[in-house]
DOTOR-423861 format. One line per field, with one value per residue (C-alpha): z, x, y; residue in three letters; residue number from 1. Coordinates in nm, 2 decimals. Example, Ala and Ser with C-alpha at 12.3 -4.5 7.8 and 13.67 -1.06 7.14 Angstrom:
Z = c(0.78 / 0.71)
X = c(1.23 / 1.37)
Y = c(-0.45 / -0.11)
bafi = c(Ala / Ser)
fiza = c(1 / 2)
END
This chain:
Z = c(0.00 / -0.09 / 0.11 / -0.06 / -0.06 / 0.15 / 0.11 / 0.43 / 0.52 / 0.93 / 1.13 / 1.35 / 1.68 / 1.58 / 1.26 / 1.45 / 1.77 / 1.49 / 1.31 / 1.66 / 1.79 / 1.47 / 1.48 / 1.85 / 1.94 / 1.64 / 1.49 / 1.75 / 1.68 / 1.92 / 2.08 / 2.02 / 2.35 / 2.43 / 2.65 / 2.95 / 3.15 / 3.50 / 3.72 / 3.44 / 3.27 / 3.21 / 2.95 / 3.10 / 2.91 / 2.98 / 2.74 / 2.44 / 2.09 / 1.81 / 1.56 / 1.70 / 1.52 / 1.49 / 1.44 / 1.05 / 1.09 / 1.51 / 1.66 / 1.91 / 1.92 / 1.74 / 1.51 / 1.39 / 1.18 / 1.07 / 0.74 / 0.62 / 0.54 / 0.85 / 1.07 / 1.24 / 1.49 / 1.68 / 1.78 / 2.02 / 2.35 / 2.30 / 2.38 / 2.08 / 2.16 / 2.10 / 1.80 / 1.64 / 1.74 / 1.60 / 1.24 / 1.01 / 0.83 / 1.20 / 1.35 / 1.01 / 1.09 / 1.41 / 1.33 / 1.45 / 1.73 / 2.10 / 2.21 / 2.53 / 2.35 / 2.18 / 2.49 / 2.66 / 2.36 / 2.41 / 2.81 / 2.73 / 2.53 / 2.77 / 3.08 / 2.87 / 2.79 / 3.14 / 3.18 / 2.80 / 2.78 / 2.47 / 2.72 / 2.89 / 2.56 / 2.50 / 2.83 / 2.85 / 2.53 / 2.58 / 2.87 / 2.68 / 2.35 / 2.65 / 2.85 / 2.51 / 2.38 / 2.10 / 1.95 / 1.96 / 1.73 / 1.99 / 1.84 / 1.89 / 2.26 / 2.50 / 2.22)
X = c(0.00 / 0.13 / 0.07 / -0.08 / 0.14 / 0.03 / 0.10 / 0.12 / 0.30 / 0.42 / 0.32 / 0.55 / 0.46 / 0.44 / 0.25 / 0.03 / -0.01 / -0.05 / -0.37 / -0.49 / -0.47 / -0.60 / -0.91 / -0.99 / -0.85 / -0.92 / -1.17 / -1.33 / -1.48 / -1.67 / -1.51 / -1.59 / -1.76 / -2.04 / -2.29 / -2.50 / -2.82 / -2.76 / -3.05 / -3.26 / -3.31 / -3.06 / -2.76 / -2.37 / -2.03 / -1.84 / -1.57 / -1.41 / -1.49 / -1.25 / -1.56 / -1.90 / -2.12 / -2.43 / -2.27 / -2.07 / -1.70 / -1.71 / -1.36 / -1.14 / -0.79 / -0.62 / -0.99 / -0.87 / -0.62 / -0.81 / -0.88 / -1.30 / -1.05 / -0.83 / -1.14 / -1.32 / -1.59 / -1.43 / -1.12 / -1.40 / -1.30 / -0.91 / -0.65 / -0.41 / -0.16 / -0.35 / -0.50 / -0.14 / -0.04 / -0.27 / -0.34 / -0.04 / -0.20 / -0.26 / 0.08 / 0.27 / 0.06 / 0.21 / 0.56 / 0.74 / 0.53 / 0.58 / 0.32 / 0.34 / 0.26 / -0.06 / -0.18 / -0.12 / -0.31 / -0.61 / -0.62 / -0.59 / -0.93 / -1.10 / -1.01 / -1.21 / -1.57 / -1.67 / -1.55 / -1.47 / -1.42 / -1.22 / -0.99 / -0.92 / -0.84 / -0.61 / -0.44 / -0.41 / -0.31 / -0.07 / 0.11 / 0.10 / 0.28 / 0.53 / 0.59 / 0.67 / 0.90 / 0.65 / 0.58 / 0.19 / 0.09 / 0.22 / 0.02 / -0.33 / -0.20 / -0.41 / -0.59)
Y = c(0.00 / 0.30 / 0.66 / 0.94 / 1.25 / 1.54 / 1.90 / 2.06 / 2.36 / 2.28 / 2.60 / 2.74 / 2.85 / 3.19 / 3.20 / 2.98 / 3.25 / 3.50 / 3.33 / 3.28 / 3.61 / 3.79 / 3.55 / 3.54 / 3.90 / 4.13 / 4.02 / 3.89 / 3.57 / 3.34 / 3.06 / 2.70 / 2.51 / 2.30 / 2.38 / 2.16 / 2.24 / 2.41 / 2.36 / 2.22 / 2.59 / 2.76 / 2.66 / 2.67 / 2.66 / 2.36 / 2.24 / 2.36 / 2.22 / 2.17 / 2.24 / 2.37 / 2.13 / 2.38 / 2.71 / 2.73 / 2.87 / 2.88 / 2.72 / 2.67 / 2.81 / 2.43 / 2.35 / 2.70 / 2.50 / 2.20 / 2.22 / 1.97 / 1.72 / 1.66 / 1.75 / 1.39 / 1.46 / 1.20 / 1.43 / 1.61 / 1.50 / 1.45 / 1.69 / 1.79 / 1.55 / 1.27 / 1.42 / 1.50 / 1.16 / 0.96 / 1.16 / 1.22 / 1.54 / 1.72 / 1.57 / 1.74 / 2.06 / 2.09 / 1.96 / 2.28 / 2.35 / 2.24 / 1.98 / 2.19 / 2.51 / 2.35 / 2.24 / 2.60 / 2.72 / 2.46 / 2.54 / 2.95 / 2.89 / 2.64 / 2.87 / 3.16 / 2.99 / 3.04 / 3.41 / 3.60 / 3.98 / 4.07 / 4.23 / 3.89 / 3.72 / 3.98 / 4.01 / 3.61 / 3.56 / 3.81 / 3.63 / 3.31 / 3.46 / 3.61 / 3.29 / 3.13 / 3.38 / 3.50 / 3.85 / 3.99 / 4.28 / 4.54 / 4.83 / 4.66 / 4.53 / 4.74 / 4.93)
bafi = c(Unk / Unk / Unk / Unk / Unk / Unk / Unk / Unk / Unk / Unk / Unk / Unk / Unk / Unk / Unk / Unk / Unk / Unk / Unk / Unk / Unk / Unk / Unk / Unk / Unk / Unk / Unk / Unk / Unk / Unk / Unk / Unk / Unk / Unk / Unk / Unk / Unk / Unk / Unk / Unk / Unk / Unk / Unk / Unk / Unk / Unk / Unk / Unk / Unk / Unk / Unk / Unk / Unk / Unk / Unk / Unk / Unk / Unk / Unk / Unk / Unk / Unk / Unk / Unk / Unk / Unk / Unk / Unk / Unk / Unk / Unk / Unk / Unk / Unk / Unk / Unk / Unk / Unk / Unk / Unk / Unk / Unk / Unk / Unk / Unk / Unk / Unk / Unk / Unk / Unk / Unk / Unk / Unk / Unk / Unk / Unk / Unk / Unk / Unk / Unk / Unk / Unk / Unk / Unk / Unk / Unk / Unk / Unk / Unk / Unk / Unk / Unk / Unk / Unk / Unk / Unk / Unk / Unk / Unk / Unk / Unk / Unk / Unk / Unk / Unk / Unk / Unk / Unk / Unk / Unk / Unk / Unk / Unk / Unk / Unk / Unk / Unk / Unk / Unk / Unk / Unk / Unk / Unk)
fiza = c(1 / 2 / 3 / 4 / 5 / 6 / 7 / 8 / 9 / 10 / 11 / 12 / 13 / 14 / 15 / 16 / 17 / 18 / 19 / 20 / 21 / 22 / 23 / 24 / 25 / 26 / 27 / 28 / 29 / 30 / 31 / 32 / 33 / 34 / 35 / 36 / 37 / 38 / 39 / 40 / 41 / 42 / 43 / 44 / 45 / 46 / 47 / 48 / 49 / 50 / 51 / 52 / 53 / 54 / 55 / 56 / 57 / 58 / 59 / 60 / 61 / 62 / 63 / 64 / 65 / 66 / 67 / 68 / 69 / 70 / 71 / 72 / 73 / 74 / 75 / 76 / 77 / 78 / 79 / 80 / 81 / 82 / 83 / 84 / 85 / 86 / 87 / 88 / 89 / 90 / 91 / 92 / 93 / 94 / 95 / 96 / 97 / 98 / 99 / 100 / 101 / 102 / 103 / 104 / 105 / 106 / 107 / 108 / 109 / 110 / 111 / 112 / 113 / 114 / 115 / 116 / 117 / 118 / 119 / 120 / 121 / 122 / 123 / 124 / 125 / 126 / 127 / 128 / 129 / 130 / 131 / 132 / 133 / 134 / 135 / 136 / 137 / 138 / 139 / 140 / 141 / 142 / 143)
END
């Protein structure tokens, strides 16, 4: 059996903070979680979702990457590293990148669906690109 050839461009940790940052920072865009009934009525945040299966486009900080094809519903539930371990296409991906960082990234956005301000996303973020010696887009910081 032979194995198809795959085109994929391994992200470094940077370009993939970047991407991050402009999607969940500037421009804003929701983040990816499930939610369950609290006290029977009312609807809470509780984890984070690679792929929100009802809302088109809506991610999480590593689904941001996955491209239909590398996507499986049945990554929901798994942390990155056992994603990127067990599927070529997503462990090529994330060649350059520290495991550690992709699983700072995936506990940044879990540690938001319970409490997200714009300013938090920034602010965390920010400390995250910092404790991984990353650059941020230093004229939007604290805009």
């Amino acid at each position: 059996m032979q194995i198809p050839e795959i085109d994929i461009h391994p992200l470094s940790m940077q370009e993939v903070l970047d991407r991050v940052w402009d999607h969940f920072v500037t421009r804003g865009q929701p983040l990816s979680y499930y939610q369950a009934p609290l006290f029977n009525y009312q609807q809470e945040p509780c984890g984070c979702l690679y792929r929100h299966p009802e809302q088109d486009g809506v991610c999480c900080a590593i689904g941001l990457f996955l491209t239909d094809e590398m996507y499986d519903p049945g990554f929901e539930g798994d942390d990155i590293e056992t994603v990127a371990r067990d599927n070529y296409e997503i462990g090529a991906l994330f060649e350059r990148c520290a495991k550690p960082f992709l699983m700072d990234l995936q506990d940044w956005h879990d540690k938001l669906v319970s409490y997200d301000t714009p300013a938090r996303r920034e602010a965390t973020l920010f400390v995250l690109a910092n404790t991984w010696g990353l650059a941020v887009p230093v004229e939007q910081f604290g805009a």
